[in-house]
FINUVO-658858 format. One record per residue (C-alpha): residue in one letter; x, y, z. Coordinates in pm, whole numbers, padded with zeros to 5 digits, always signed. Last residue first. Layout:
N
aXYZ;...
//
This chain:
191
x+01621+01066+04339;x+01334+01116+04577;x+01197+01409+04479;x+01248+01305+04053;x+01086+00999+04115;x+00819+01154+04310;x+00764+01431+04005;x+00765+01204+03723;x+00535+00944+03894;x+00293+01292+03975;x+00327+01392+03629;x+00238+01025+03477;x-00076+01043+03729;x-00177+01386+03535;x-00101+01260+03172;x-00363+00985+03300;x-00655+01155+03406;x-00627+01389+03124;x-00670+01109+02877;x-00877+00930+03119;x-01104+01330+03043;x-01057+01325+02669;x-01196+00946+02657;x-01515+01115+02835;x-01552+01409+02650;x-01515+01235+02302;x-01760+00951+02410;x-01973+01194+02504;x-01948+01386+02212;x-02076+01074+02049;x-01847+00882+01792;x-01946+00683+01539;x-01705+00421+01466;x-01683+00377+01070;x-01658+00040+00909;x-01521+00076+00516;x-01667-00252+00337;x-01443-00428+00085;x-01602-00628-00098;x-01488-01008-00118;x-01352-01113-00438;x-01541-01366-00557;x-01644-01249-00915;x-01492-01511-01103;x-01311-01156-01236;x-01240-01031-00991;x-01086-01317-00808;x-00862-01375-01112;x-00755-01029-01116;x-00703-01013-00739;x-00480-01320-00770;x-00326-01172-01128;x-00216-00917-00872;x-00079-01062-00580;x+00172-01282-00820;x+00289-00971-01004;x+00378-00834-00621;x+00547-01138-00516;x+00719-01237-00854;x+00822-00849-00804;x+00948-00901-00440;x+01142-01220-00448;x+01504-01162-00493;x+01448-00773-00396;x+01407-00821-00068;x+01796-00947-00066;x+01913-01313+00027;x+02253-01355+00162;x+02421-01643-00085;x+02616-01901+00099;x+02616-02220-00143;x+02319-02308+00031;x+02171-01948-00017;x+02228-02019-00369;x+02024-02342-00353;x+01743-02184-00140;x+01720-01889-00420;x+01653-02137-00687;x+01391-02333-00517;x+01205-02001-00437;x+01236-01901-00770;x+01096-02213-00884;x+00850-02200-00650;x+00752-01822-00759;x+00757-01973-01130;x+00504-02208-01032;x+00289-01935-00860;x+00310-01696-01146;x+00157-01997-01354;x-00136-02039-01111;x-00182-01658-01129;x-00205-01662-01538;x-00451-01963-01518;x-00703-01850-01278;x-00714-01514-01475;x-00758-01748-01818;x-01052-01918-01570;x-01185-01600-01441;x-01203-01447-01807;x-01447-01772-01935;x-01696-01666-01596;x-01616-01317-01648;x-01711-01351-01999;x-02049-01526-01923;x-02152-01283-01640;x-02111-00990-01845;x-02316-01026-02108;x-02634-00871-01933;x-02395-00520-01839;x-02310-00522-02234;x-02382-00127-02244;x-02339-00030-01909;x-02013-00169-01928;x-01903+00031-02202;x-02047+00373-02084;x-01836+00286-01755;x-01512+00184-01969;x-01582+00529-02153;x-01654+00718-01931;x-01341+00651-01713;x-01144+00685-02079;x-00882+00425-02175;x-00534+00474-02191;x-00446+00103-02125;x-00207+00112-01786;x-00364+00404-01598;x-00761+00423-01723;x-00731+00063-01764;x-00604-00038-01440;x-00844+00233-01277;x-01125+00011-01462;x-00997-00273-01257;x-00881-00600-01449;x-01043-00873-01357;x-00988-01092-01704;x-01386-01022-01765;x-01329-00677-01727;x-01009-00666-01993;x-01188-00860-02264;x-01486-00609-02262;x-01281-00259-02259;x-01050-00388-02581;x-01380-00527-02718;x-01515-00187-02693;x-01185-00029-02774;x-01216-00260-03143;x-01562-00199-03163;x-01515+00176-03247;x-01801+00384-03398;x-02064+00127-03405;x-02014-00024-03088;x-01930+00303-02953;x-02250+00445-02988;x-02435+00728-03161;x-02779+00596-03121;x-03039+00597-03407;x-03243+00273-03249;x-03183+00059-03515;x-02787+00133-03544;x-02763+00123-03208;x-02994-00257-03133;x-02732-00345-03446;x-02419-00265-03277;x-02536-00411-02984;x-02545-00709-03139;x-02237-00725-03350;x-02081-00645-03055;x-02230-00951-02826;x-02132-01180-03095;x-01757-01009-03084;x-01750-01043-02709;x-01826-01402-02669;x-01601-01495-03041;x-01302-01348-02806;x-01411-01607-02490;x-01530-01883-02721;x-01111-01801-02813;x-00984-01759-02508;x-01178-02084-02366;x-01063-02249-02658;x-00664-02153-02636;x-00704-02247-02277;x-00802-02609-02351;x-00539-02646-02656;x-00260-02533-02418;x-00379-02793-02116;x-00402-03043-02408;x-00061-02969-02488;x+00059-02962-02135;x-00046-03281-02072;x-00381-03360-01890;
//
């Protein structure tokens, strides 16, 4: 596929993507205009398209709250809303998501590439040289995850403890600071 084609394919999945969300507006709109609701669909599409595009690209509702200046509620009251749409534009999301990290990662190589070549010529690398492709490149991974939906949840693992446990890992504690005295005090005799 040349890179027209490539262009002309991505331009359609962003645009069945865009026509995605507005069809599902119009819809809702309606089901809140016949059921007498004060909505967002009827009061502002616009942020509820905003809100709509940027979940299926993988972007995380703090993401929006920080970098969009959008409302907690209102990205939650959002999703709620269109929940049953929400496979479809994640699935045309993941792919423009895909795209944006696959493009980071050719301009990482060519970084890469570039960076060898001056460090051929004697050049001392710096931290700096590759760290924002690095971190940019992290991100649209996680984004493109997201949004396919195959990002792995995180699950937090907590070790109960018994007081048992407590007493008895206090006590080798104890145990131990007490045979590191004795070293302490032999070395100390016999130097």
């Amino acid at each position: 596929m040349n890179e027209k084609n490539n262009q002309d394919y991505f331009d359609e999945i962003q645009q069945s993507l865009e026509e995605g969300i507005q069809d599902a507006i119009l819809e809702i709109r309606e089901k809140k205009i016949t059921e007498g609701c004060k909505s967002l669909s009827r009061l502002n599409p616009t942020k509820v398209a905003k809100v709509l595009h940027l979940t299926s690209l993988g972007v995380s509702q703090s993401s929006m709250v920080r970098h969009h200046n959008l409302n907690r509620s209102t990205i939650i009251s959002v999703l709620m809303d269109y929940a049953d749409y929400m496979g479809k534009f994640r699935e045309l999301g993941g792919k423009l998501s895909g795209r944006s990290y696959l493009n980071l990662e050719s301009l990482e190589e060519d970084i890469v590439e570039a960076l060898r070549r001056k460090m051929d010529e004697g050049y001392v690398p710096e931290f700096k040289d590759l760290k924002e492709v690095s971190i940019a490149k992290t991100n649209s991974h996680r984004q493109a995850m997201t949004a396919r939906g195959e990002v792995s949840k995180i699950v937090e693992e907590r070790k109960i403890v018994s007081q048992e446990d407590y007493e008895d890992t206090l006590k080798a504690a104890r145990e131990r600071l007490a045979k590191l005295k004795q070293v302490e005090n032999v070395e100390v005799i016999n130097g």
